[in-house]
mmCIF file as gemmi writes it, N, C-alpha and C atoms, coordinates in Angstrom:
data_model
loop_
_atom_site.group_PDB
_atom_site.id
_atom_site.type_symbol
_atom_site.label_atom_id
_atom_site.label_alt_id
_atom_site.label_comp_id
_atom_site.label_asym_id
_atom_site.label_entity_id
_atom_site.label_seq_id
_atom_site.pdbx_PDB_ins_code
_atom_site.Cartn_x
_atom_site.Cartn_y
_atom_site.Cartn_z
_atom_site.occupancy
_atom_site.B_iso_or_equiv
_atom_site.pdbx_formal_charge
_atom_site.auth_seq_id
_atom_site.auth_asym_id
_atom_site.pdbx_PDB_model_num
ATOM 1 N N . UNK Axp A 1 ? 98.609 116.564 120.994 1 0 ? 1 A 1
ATOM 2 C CA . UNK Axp A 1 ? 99.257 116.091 119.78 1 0 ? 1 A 1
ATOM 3 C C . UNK Axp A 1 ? 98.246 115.296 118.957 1 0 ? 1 A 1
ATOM 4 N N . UNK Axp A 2 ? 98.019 115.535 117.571 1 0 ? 2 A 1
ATOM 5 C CA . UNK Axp A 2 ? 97.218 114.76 116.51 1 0 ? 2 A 1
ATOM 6 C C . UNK Axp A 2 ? 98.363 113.533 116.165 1 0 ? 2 A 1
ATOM 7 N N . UNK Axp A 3 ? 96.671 112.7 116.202 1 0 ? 3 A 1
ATOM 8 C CA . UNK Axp A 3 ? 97.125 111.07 116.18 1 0 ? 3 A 1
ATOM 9 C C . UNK Axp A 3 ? 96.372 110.537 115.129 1 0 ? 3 A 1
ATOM 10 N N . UNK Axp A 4 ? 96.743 109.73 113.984 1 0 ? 4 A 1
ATOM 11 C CA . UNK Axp A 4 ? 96.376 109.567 113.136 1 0 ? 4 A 1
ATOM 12 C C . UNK Axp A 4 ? 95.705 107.886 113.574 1 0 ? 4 A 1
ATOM 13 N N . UNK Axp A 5 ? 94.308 107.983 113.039 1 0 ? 5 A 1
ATOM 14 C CA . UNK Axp A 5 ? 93.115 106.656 113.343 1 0 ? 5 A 1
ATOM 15 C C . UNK Axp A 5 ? 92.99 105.879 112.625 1 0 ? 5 A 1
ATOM 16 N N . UNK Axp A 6 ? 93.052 106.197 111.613 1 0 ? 6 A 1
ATOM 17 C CA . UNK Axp A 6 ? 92.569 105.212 109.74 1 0 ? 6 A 1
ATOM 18 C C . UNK Axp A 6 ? 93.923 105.425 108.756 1 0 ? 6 A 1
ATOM 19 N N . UNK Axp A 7 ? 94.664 104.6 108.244 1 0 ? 7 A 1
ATOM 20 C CA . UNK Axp A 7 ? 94.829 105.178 106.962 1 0 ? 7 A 1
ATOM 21 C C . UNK Axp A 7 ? 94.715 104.238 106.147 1 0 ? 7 A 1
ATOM 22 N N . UNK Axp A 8 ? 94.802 104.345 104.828 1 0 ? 8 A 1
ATOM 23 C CA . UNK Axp A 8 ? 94.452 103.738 103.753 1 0 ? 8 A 1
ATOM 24 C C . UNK Axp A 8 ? 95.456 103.779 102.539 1 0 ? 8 A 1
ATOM 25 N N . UNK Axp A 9 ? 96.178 102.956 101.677 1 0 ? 9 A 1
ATOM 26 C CA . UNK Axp A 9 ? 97.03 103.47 101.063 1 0 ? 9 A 1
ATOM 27 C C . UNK Axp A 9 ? 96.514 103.343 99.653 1 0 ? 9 A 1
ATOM 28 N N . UNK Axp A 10 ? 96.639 104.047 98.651 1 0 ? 10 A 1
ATOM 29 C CA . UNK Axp A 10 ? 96.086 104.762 97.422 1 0 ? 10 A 1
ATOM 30 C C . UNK Axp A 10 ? 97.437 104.578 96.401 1 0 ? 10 A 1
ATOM 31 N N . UNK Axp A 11 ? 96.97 104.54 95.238 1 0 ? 11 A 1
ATOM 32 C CA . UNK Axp A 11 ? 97.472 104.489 93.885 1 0 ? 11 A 1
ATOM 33 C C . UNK Axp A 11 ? 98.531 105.626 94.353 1 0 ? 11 A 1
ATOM 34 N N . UNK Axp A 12 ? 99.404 105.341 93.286 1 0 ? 12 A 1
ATOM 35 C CA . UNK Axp A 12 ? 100.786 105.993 93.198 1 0 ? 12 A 1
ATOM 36 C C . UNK Axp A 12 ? 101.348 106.736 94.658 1 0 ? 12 A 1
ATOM 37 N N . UNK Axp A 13 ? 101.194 105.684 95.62 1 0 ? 13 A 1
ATOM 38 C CA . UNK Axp A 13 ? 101.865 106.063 97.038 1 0 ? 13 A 1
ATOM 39 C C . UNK Axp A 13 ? 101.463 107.032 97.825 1 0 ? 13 A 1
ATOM 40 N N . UNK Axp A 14 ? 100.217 107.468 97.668 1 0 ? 14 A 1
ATOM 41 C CA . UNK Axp A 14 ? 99.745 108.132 98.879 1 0 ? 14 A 1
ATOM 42 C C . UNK Axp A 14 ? 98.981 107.727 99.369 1 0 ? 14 A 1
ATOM 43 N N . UNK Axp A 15 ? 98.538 108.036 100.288 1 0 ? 15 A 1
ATOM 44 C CA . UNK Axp A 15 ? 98.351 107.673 101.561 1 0 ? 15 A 1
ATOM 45 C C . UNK Axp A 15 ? 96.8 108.814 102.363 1 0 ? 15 A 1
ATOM 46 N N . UNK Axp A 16 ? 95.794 108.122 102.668 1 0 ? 16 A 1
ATOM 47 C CA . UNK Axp A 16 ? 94.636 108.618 102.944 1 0 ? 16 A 1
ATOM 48 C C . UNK Axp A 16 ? 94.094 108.541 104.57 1 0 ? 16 A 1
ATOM 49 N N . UNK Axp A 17 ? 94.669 109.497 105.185 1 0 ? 17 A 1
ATOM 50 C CA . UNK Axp A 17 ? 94.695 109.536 107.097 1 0 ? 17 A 1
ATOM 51 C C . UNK Axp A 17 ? 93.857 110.16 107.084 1 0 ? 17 A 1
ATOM 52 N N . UNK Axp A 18 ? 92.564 109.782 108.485 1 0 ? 18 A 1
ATOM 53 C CA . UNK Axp A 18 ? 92.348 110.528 108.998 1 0 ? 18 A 1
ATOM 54 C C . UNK Axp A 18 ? 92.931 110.352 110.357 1 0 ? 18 A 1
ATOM 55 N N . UNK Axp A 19 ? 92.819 111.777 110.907 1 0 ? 19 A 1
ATOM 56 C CA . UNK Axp A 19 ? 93.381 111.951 112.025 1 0 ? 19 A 1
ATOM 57 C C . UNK Axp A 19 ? 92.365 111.577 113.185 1 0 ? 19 A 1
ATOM 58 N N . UNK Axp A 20 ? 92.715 111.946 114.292 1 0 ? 20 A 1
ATOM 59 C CA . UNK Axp A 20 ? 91.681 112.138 115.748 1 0 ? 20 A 1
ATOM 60 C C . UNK Axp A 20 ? 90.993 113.142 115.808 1 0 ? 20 A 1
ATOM 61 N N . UNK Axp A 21 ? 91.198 114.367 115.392 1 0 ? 21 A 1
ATOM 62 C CA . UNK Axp A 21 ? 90.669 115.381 115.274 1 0 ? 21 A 1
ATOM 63 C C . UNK Axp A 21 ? 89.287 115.459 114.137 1 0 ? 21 A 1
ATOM 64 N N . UNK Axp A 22 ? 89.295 114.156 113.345 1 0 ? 22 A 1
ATOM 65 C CA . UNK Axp A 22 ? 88.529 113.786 112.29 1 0 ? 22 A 1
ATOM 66 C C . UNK Axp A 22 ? 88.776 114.357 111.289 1 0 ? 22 A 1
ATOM 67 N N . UNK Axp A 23 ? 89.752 115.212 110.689 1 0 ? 23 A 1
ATOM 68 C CA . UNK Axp A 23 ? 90.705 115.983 109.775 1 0 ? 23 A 1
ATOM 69 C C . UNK Axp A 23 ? 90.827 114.535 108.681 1 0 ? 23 A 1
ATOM 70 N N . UNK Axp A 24 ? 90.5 114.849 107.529 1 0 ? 24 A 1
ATOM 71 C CA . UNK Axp A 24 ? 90.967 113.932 106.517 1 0 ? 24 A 1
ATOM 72 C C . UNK Axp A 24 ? 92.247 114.625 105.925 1 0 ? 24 A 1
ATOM 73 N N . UNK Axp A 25 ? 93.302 114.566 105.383 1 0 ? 25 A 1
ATOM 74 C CA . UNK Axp A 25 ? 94.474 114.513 104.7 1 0 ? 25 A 1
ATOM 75 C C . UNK Axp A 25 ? 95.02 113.526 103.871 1 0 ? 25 A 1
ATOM 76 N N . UNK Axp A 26 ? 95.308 113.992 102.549 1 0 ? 26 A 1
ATOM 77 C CA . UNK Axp A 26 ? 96.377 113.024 101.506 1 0 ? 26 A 1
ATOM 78 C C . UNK Axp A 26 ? 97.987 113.322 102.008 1 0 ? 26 A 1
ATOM 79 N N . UNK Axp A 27 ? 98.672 112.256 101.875 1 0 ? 27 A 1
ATOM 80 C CA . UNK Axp A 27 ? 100.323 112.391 101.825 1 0 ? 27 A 1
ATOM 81 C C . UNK Axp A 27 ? 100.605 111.757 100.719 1 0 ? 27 A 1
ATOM 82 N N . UNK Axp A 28 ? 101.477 112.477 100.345 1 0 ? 28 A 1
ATOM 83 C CA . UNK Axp A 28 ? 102.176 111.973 99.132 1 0 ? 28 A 1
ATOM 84 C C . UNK Axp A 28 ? 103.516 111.507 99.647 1 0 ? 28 A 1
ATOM 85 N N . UNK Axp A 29 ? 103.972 110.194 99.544 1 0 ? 29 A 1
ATOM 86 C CA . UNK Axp A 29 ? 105.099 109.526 99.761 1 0 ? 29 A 1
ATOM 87 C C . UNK Axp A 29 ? 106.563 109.189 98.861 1 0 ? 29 A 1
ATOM 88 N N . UNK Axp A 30 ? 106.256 109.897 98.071 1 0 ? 30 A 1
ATOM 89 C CA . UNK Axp A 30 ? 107.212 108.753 96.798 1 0 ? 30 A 1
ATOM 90 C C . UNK Axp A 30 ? 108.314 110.287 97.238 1 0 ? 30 A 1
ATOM 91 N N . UNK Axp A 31 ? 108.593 111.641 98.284 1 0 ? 31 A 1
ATOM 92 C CA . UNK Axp A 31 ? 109.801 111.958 98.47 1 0 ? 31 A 1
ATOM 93 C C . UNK Axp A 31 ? 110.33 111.426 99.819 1 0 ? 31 A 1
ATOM 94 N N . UNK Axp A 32 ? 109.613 110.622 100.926 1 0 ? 32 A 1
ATOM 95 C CA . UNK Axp A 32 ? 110.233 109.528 101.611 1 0 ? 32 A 1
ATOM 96 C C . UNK Axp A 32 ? 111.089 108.711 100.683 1 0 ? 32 A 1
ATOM 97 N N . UNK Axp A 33 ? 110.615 107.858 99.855 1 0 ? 33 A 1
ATOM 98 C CA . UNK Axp A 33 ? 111.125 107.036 99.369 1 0 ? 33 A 1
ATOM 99 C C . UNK Axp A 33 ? 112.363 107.203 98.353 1 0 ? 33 A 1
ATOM 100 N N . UNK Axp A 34 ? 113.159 108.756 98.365 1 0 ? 34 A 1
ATOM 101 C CA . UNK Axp A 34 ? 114.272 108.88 98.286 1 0 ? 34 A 1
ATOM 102 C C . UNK Axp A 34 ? 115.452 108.588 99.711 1 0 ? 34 A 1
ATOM 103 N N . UNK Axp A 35 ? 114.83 108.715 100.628 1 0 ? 35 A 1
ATOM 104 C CA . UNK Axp A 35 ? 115.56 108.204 101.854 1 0 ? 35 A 1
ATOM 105 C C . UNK Axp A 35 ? 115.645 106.642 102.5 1 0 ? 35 A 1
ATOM 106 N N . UNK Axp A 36 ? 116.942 106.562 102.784 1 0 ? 36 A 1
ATOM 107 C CA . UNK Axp A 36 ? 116.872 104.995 102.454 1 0 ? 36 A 1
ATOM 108 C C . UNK Axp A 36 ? 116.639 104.715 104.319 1 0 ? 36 A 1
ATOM 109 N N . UNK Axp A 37 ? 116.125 104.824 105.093 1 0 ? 37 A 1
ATOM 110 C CA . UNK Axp A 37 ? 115.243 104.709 105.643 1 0 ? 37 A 1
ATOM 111 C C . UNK Axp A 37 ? 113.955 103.805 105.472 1 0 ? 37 A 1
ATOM 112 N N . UNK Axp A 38 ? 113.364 104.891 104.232 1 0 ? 38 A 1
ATOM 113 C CA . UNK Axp A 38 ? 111.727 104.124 103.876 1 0 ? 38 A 1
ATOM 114 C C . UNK Axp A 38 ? 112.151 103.107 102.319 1 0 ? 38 A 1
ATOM 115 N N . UNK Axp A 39 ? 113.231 103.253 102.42 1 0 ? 39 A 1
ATOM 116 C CA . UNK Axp A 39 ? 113.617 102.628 100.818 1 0 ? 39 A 1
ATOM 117 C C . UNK Axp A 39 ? 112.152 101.391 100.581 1 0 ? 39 A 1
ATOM 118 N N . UNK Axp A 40 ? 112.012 100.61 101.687 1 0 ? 40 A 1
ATOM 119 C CA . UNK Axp A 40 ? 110.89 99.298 101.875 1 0 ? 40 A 1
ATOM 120 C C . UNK Axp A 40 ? 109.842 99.942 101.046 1 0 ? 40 A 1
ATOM 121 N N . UNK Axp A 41 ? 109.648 100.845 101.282 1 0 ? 41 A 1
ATOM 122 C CA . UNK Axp A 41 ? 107.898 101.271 100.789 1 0 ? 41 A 1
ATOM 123 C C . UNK Axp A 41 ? 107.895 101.481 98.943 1 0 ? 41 A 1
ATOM 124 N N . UNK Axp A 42 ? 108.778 101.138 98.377 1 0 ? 42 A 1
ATOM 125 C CA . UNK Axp A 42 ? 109.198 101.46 97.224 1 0 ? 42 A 1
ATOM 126 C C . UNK Axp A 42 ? 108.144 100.018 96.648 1 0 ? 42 A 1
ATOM 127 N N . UNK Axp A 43 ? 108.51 98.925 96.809 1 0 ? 43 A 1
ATOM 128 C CA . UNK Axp A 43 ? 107.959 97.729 96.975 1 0 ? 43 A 1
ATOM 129 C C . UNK Axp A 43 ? 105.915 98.047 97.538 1 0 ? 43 A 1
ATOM 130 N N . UNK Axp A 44 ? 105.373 98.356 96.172 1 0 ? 44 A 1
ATOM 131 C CA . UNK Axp A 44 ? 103.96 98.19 96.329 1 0 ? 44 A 1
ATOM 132 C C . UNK Axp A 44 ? 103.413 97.466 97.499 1 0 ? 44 A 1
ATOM 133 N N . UNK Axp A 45 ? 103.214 96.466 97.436 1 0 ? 45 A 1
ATOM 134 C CA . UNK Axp A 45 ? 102.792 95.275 98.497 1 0 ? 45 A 1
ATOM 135 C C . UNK Axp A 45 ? 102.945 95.553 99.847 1 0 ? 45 A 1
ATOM 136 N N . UNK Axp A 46 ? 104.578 95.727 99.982 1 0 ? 46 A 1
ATOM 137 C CA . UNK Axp A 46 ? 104.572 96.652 101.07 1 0 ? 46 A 1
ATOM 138 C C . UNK Axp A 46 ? 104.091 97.854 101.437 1 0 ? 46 A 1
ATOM 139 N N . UNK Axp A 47 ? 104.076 98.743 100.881 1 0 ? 47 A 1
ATOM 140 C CA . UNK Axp A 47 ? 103.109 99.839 101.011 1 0 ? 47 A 1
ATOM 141 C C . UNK Axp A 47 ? 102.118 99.919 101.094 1 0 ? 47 A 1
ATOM 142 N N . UNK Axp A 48 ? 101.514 98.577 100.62 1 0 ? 48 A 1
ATOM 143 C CA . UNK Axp A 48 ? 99.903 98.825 100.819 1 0 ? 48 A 1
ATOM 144 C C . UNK Axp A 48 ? 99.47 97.909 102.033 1 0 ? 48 A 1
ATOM 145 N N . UNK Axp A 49 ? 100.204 97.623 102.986 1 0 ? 49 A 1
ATOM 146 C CA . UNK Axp A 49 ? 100.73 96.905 104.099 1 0 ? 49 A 1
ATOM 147 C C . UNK Axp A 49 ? 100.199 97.837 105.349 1 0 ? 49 A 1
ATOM 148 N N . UNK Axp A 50 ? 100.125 99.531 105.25 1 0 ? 50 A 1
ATOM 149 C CA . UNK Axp A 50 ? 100.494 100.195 106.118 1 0 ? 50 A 1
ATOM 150 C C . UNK Axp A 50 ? 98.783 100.313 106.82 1 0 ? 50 A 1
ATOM 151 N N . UNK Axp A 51 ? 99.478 100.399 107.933 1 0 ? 51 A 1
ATOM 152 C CA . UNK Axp A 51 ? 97.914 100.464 109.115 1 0 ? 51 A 1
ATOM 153 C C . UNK Axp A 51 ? 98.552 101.253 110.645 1 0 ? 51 A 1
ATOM 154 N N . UNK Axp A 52 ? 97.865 101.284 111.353 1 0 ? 52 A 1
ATOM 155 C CA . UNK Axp A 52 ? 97.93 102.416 112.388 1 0 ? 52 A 1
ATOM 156 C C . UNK Axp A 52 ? 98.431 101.51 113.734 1 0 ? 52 A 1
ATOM 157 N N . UNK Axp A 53 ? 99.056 101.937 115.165 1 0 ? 53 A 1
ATOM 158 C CA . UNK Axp A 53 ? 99.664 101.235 115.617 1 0 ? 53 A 1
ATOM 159 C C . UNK Axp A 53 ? 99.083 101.683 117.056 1 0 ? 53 A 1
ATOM 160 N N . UNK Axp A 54 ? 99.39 101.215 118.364 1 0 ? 54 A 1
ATOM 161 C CA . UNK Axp A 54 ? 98.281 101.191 119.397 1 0 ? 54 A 1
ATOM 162 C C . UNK Axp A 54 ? 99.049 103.217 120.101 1 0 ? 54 A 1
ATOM 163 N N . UNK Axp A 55 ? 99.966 103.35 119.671 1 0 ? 55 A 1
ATOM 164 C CA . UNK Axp A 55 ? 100.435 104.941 119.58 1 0 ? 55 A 1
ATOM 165 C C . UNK Axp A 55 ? 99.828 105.862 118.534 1 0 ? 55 A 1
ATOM 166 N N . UNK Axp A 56 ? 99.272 105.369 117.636 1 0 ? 56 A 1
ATOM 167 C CA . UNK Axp A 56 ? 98.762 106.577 116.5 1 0 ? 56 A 1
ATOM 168 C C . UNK Axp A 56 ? 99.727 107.01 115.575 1 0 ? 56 A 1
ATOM 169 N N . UNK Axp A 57 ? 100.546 105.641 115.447 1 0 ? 57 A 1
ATOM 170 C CA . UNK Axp A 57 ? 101.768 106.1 114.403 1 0 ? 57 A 1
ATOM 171 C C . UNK Axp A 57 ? 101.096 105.118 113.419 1 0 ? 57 A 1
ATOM 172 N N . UNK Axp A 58 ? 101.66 105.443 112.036 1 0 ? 58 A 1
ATOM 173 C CA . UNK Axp A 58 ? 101.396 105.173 110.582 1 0 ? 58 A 1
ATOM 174 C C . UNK Axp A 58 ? 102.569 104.28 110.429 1 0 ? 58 A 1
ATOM 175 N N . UNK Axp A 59 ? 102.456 103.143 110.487 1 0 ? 59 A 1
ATOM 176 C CA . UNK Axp A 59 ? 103.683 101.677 110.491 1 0 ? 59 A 1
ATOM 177 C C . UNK Axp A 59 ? 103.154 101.279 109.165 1 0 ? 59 A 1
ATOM 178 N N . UNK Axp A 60 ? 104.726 100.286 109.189 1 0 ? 60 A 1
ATOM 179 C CA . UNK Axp A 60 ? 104.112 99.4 107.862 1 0 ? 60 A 1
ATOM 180 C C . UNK Axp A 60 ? 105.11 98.256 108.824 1 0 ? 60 A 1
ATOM 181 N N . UNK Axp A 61 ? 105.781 98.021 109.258 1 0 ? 61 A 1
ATOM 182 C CA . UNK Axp A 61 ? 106.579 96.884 110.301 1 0 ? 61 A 1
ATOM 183 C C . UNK Axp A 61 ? 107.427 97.966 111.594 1 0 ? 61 A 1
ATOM 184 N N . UNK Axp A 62 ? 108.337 97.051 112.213 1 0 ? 62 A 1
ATOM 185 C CA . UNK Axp A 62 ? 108.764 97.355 113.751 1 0 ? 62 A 1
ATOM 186 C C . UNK Axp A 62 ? 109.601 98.763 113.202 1 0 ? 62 A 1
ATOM 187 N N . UNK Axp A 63 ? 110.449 98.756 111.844 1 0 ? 63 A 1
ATOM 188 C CA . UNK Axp A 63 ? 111.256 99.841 111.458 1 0 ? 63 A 1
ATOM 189 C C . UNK Axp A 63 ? 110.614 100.895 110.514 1 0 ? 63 A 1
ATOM 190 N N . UNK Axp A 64 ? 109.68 100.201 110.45 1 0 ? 64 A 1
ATOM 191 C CA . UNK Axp A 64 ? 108.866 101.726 109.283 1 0 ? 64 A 1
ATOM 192 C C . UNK Axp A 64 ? 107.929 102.192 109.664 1 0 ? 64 A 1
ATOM 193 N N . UNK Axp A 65 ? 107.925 103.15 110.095 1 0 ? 65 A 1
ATOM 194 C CA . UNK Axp A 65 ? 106.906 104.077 110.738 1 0 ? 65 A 1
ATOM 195 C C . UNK Axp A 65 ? 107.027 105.598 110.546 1 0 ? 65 A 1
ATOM 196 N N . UNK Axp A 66 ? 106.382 106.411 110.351 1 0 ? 66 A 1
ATOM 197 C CA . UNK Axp A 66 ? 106.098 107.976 110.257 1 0 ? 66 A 1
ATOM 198 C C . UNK Axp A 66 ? 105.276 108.436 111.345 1 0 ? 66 A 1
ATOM 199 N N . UNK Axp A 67 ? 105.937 109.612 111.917 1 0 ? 67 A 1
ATOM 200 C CA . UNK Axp A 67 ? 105 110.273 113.072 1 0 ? 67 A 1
ATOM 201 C C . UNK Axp A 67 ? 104.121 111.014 112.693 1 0 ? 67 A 1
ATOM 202 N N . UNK Axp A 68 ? 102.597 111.024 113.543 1 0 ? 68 A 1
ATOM 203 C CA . UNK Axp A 68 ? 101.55 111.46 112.984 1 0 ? 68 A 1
ATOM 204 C C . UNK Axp A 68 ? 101.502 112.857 113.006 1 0 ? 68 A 1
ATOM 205 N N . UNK Axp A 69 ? 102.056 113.188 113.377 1 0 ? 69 A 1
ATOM 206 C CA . UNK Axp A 69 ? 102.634 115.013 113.37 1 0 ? 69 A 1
ATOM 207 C C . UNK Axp A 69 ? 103.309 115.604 112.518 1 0 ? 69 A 1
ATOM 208 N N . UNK Axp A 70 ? 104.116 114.772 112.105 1 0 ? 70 A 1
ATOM 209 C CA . UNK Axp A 70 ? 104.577 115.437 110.659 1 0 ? 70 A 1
ATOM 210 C C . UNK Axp A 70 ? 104.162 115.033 109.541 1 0 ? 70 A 1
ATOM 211 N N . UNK Axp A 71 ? 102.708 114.121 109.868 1 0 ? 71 A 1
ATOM 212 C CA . UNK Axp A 71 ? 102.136 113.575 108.549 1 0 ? 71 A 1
ATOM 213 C C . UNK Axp A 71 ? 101.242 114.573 108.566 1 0 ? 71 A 1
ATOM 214 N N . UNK Axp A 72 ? 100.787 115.143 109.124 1 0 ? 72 A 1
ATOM 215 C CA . UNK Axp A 72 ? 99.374 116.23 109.597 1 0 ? 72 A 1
ATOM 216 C C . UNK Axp A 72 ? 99.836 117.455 108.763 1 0 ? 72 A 1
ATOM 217 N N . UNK Axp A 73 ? 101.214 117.732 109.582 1 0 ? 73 A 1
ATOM 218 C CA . UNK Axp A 73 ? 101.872 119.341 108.927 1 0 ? 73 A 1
ATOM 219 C C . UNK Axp A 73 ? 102.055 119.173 107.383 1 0 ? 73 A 1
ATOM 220 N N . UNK Axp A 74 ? 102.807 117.967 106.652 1 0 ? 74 A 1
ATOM 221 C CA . UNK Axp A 74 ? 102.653 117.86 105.792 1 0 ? 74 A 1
ATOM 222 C C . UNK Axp A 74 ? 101.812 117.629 105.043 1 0 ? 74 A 1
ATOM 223 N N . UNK Axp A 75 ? 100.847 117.086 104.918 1 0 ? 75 A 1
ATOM 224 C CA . UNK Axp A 75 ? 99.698 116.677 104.026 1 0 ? 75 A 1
ATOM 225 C C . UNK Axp A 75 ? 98.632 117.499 103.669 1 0 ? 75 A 1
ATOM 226 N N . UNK Axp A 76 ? 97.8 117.403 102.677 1 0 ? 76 A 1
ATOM 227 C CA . UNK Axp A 76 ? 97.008 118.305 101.891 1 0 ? 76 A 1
ATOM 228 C C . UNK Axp A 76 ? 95.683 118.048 102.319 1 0 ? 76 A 1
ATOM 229 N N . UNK Axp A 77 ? 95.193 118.877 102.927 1 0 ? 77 A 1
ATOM 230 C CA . UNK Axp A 77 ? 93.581 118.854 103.482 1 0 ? 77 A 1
ATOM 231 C C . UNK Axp A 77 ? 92.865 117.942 101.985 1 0 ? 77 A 1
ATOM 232 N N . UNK Axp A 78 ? 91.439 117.351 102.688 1 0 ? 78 A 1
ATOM 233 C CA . UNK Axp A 78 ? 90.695 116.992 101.513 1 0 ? 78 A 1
ATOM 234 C C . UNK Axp A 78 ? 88.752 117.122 101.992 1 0 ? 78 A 1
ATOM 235 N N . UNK Axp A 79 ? 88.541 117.484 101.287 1 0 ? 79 A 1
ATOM 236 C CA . UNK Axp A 79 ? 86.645 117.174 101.35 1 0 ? 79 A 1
ATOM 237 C C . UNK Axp A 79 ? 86.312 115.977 101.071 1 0 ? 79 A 1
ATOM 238 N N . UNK Axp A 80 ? 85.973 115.473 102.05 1 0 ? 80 A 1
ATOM 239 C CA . UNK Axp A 80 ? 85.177 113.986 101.993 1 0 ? 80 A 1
ATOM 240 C C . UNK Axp A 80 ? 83.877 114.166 100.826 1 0 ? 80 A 1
């Protein structure tokens, strides 16, 4: 299973992972943030909060988190 190592959070809510595999990927977040779930991440500050967790999940606190597997499937390859 790909586990995400770095991320970084970027202008207008996405989000800059690399994985374990050393795979760079963008996510674009702002269709989370129709689910009130991630409603938190709506709030800049918070979003730019988000860092990696001793599992390889993409947190921003104890209730907000995204699995690094469906951040992988979803997200858009990039050239460093």
């Amino acid at each position: 299973m790909v586990r995400a190592k770095e991320v970084k959070a970027l202008d207008n809510f996405f989000l800059l992972i690399r994985f374990d595999n050393d795979e760079v990927k963008m996510f674009n977040c702002s269709s989370l943030m129709q689910d009130s779930l991630f409603h938190k991440l709506r709030d800049k500050e918070f979003f730019d909060k988000v860092h990696i967790d001793d599992m390889g999940l993409v947190c921003w606190d104890e209730s907000t988190d995204i699995n690094p597997y469906e951040l992988y499937e979803q997200s858009e390859s990039i050239e460093e």
